[in-house]
N, C-alpha and C positions, 0 to 999 in steps of 0.2 A: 459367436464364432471367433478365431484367432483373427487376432490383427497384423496390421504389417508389421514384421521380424518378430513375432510371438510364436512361441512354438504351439503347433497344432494337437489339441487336448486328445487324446485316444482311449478310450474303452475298448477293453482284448474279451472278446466273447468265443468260450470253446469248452465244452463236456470234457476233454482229456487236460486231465492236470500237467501231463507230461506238458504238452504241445503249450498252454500256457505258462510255464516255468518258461519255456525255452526262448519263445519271443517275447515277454518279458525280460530276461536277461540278455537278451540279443538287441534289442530299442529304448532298455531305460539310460542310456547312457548318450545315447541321441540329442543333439539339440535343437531339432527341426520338431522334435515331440513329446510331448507330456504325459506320461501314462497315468491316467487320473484313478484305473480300476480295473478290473477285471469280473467276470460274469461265467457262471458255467452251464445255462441253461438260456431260451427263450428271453422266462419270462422274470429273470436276474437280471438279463440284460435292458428290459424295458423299464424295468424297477430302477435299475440302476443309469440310463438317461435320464431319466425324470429328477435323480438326485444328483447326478455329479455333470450334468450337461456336455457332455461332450461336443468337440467336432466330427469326429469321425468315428467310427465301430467298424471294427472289422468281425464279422461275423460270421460263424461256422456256418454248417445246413442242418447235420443230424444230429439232432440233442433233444433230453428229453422234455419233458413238462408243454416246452411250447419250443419248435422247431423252429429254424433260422430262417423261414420264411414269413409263416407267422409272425415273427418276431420284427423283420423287417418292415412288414407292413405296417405293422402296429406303432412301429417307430415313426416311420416317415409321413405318419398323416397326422404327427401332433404338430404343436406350437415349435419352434426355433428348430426342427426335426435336423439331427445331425445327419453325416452323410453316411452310407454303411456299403461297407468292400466288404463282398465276399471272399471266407477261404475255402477253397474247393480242393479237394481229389480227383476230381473229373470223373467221381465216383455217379454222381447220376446228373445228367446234362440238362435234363427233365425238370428236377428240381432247382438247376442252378438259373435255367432259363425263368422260373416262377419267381427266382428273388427278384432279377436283373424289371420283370414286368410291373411289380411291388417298389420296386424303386431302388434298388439299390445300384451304385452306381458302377459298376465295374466287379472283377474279382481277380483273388490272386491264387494260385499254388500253394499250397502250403510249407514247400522248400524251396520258395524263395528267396533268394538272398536277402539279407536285409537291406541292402542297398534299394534294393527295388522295392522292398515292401516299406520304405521311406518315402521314397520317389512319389509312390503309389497314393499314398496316406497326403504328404503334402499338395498332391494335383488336385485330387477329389476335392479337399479344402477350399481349393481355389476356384473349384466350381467346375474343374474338369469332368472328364471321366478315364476310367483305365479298363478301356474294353474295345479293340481293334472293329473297324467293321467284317475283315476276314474272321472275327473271333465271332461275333454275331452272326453270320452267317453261315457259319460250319457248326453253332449254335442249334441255330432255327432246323438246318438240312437234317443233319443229326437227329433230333426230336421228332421232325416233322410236325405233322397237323391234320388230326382227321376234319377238320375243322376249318380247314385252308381258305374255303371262298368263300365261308362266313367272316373271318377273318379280314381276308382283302377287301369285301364289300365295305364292314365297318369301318375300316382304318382308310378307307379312301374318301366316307362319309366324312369323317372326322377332319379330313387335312382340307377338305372343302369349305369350312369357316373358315381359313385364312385366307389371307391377303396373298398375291403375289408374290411379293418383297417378305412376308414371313416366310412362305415355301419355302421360297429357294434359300433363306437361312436356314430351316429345318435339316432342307434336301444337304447343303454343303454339312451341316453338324452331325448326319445321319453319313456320311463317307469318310469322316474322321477329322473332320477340319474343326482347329481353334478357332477363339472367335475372330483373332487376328488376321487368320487366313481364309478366312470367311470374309473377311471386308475386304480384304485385297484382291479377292476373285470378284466379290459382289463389286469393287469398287465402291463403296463409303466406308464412312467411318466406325472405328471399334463399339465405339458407345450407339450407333445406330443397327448395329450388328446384336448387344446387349439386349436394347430395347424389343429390336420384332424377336429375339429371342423368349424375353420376360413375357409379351405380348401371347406368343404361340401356344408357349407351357400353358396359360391362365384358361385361354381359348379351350384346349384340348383336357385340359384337367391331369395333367399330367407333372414331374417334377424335377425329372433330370435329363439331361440329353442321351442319356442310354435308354430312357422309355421313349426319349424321339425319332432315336435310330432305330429300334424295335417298332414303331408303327412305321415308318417310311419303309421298312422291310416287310410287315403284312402288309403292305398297298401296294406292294412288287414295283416299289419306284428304284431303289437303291439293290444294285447287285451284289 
C-alpha cells in the first residue's frame, strides 16, 4: 500500500473506452495518484491486481466476462487485497448494494468531479470509506429484503461475539464516524479505537467498515 506522501497506485476498471480515456486524462496529472493501469472487464481487472498491485480500483458494475461484483470479491479475499470504489450510475442499487456487501468500500458517480473522485480514492487508502450512513440506508430502503429477519436474526448473531468496547466502536464506524471521532465520543485513544476495530473485523470475517455499517444496519441497530 502507498506510504506516507506516496501517491496512491490506482487501476481504472470500465467496459466503455470512452469513460476510460476520460478519467484517465482527468487523474494522470494528479499527484495524490498513480495510475498504474487500466482494465476493461472483471476479469482484466483481477488479472491485472495480481500484476500491477494496486491501492485502490475503482470499479465499474456491468461489464462483461466477470461483472464488477464478481470481480470485487474475488479481489478483496486475496493476499495485500487493494481497496475498490465503486463507479455507479445508480443504474441498479441492487447490484451496487452486492459490491458494497463483497467489500468494496464506498462508491462514486461516475460524473464526478475529479476533485472528489481524488478525495475519494485518497480516503479509501487511508483506510476510510466513502459511503454516508444516509447513503446506506436509502441503499438497504431502496432494495429492500425479502429476507429482512433472516438477515436481522444473523447480523445480531454475529455482533454478539464482540466485546462491549468493540460494539460501540462498530456502532460509532457504522453512523459515519472516523476513527478520531470515534475515540473522542468513546473517550480513549485513536490507537485503542484502531485496535477493537482490527479486533471486530477479524471476529466477524469481515474487511471494511462499510461491511460494518451494512451489518449494524441488518441488526436494525443504526438508523
Amino acid at each position: 500500500m502507498a506510504g506516507v506522501n506516496e501517491p496512491v497506485r490506482l487501476l481504472l476498471v470500465d467496459d466503455d473506452p470512452l469513460v476510460l480515456a476520460g478519467l484517465s486524462s482527468m487523474l494522470s496529472g494528479t499527484p495524490e495518484l498513480h495510475l498504474v493501469g487500466a482494465a476493461g472487464d472483471g476479469q482484466q481487472a483481477v488479472d491485472a491486481v495480481r500484476e500491477l498491485r494496486p491501492d485502490v480500483v475503482l470499479m465499474d458494475i456491468g461489464m462483461p466476462v466477470l461483472d464488477g461484483v464478481a470481480a470485487t470479491a474475488e479481489i478483496r479475499c486475496g493476499e495485500a487485497a487493494p481497496e475498490v470504489v465503486i463507479l455507479t450510475t445508480f443504474g441498479s442499487d441492487e447490484d451496487l448494494l452486492r459490491a458494497l456487501r463483497a467489500g468494496a468500500s464506498g462508491y462514486l458517480l461516475k460524473d464526478a468531479a475529479p476533485a472528489e473522485i481524488v478525495a475519494a480514492v485518497v480516503k479509501v487508502a487511508a483506510g476510510e470509506s466513502v459511503l454516508s450512513p444516509q447513503s446506506t440506508r436509502q441503499l438497504m430502503d431502496h432494495v429492500g429484503a425479502v429476507d429482512h429477519d433472516v438477515r436481522r436474526t444473523s447480523a445480531r448473531q454475529a455482533l454478539s461475539q464482540l466485546t462491549e468496547r468493540e460494539r460501540d466502536v462498530v456502532l460509532a464506524v457504522a453512523r459515519g464516524s472516523s476513527n478520531a471521532e470515534a475515540a473522542a465520543t468513546l473517550e480513549v485513544g485513536i490507537a485503542t479505537v484502531k485496535t477493537h476495530l482490527t479486533n471486530a473485523l477479524a471476529k466477524l470475517q469481515l474487511t471494511n467498515r462499510v461491511q460494518l455499517a451494512l451489518l449494524a444496519h441488518d441488526a436494525g441497530l443504526v438508523e
